[in-house]
Residue frames relative to the residue before (quaternion, step in Angstrom):
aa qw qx qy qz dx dy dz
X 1.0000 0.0000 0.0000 0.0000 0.00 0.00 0.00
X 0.3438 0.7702 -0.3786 0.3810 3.46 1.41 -0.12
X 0.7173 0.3308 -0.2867 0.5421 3.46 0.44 -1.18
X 0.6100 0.5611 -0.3953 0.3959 3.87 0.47 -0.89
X 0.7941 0.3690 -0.2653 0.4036 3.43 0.53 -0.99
X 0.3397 0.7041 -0.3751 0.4982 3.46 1.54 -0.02
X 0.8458 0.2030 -0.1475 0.4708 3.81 0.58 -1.54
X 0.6708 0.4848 -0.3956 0.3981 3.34 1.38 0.51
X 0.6020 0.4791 -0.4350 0.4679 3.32 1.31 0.50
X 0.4775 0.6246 -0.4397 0.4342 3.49 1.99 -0.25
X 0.7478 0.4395 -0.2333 0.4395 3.62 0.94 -1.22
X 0.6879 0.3880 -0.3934 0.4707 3.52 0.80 -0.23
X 0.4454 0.5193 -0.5178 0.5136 4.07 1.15 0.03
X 0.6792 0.3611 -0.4985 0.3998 3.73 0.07 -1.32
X 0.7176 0.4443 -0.3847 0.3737 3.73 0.09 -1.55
X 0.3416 0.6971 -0.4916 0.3946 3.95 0.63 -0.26
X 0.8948 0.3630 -0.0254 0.2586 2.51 -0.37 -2.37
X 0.5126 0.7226 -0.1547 0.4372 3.32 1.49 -1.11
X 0.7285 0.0877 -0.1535 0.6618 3.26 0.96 -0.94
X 0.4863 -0.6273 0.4852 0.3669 4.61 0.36 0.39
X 0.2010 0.7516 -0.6025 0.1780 3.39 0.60 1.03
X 0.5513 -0.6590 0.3447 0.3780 3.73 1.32 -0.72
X 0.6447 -0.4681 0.2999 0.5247 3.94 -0.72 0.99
X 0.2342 -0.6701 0.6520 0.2664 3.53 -1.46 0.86
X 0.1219 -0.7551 0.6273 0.1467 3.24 -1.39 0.84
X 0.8183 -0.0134 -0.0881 0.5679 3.76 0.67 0.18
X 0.1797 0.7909 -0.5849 -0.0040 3.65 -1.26 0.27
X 0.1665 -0.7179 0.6759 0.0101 3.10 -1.33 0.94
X 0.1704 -0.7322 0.6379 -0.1670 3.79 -0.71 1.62
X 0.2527 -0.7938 0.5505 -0.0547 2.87 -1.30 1.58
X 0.0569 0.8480 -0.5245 -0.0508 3.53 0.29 0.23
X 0.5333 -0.5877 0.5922 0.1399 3.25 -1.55 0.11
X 0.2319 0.8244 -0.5147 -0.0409 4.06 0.80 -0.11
X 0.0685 -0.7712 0.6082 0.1752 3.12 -1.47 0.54
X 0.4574 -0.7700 0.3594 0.2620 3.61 -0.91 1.08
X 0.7060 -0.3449 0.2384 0.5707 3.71 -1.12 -0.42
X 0.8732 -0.0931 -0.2259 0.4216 3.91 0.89 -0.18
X 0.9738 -0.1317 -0.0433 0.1804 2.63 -0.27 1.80
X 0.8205 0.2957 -0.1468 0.4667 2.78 1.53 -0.36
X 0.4829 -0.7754 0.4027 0.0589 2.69 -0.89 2.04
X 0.3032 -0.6688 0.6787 0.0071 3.39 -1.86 1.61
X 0.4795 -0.6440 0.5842 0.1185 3.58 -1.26 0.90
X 0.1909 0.8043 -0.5626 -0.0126 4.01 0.74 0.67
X 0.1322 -0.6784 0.7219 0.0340 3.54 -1.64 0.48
X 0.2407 -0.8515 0.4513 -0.1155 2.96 -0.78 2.38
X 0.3216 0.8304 -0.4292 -0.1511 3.43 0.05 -0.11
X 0.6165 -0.5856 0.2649 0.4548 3.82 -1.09 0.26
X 0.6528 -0.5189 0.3285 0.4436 3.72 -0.90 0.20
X 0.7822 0.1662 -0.3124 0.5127 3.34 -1.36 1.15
X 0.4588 0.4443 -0.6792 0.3617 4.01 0.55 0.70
X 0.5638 -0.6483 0.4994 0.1114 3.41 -1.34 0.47
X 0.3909 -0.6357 0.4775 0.4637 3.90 0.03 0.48
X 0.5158 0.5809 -0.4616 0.4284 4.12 0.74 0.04
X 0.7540 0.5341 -0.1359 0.3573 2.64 0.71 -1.55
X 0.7016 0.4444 -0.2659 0.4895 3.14 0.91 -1.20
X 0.4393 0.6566 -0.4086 0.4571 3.68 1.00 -0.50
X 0.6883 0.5238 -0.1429 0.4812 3.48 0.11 -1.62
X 0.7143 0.3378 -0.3751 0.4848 3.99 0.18 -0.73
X 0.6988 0.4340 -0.3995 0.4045 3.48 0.97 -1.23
X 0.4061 0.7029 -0.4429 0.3807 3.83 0.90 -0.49
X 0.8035 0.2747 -0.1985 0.4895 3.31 0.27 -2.14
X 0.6764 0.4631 -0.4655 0.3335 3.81 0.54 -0.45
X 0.4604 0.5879 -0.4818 0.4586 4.10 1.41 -0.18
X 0.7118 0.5231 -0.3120 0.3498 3.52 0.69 -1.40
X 0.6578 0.5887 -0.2103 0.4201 3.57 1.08 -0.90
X 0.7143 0.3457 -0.1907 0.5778 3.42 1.71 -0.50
X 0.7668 0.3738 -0.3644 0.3734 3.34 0.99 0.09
X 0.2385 0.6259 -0.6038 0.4321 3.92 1.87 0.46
X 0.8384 0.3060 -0.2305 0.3876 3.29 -0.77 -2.12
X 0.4792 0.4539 -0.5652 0.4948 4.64 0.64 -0.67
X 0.7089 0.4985 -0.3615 0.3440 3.63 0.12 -1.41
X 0.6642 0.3302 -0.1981 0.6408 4.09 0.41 -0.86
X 0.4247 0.5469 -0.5715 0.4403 3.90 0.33 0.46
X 0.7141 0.6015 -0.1108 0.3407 2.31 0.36 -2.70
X 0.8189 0.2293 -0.2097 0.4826 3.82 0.22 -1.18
X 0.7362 0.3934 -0.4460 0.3229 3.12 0.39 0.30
X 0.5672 -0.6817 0.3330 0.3203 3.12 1.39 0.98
X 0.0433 0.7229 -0.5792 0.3743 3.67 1.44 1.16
X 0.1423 0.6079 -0.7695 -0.1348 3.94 -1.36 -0.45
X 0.5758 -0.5254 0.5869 0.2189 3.69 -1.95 1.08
């Protein structure tokens, strides 16, 4: 997974930069893959040298960030 996470910290720097979002310094990508039939795997990517702490922690703060504003949707009787 070495080499993968190599071109996924190349493609997420260009797309960064591309739009001034600012220098990546770590990332951890969830995806959703589906194979030739159909059946679908839950992969967790991250770039070289995040730690399995580390990588814990971002996914943590990025849950917390989606479940305030889902949460105040949710009660205010909002629908997606």
């Amino acid at each position: 997974m070495n080499e993968l996470g190599e071109q996924l910290e190349e493609a997420l720097a260009e797309v960064l930069g591309e739009d001034e979002r600012g220098m990546l310094a770590r990332a951890v990508v969830i995806a959703e893959v589906l194979d030739d039939d159909g059946e679908r795997t839950l992969m967790v990517m991250t770039t070289p040298g995040v730690t399995k702490w580390d990588a814990l922690g971002l996914c943590r703060y990025g849950a917390l960030c989606i479940e305030g504003p889902a949460a105040s949707h949710f009660a205010g009787g909002g629908e997606e």
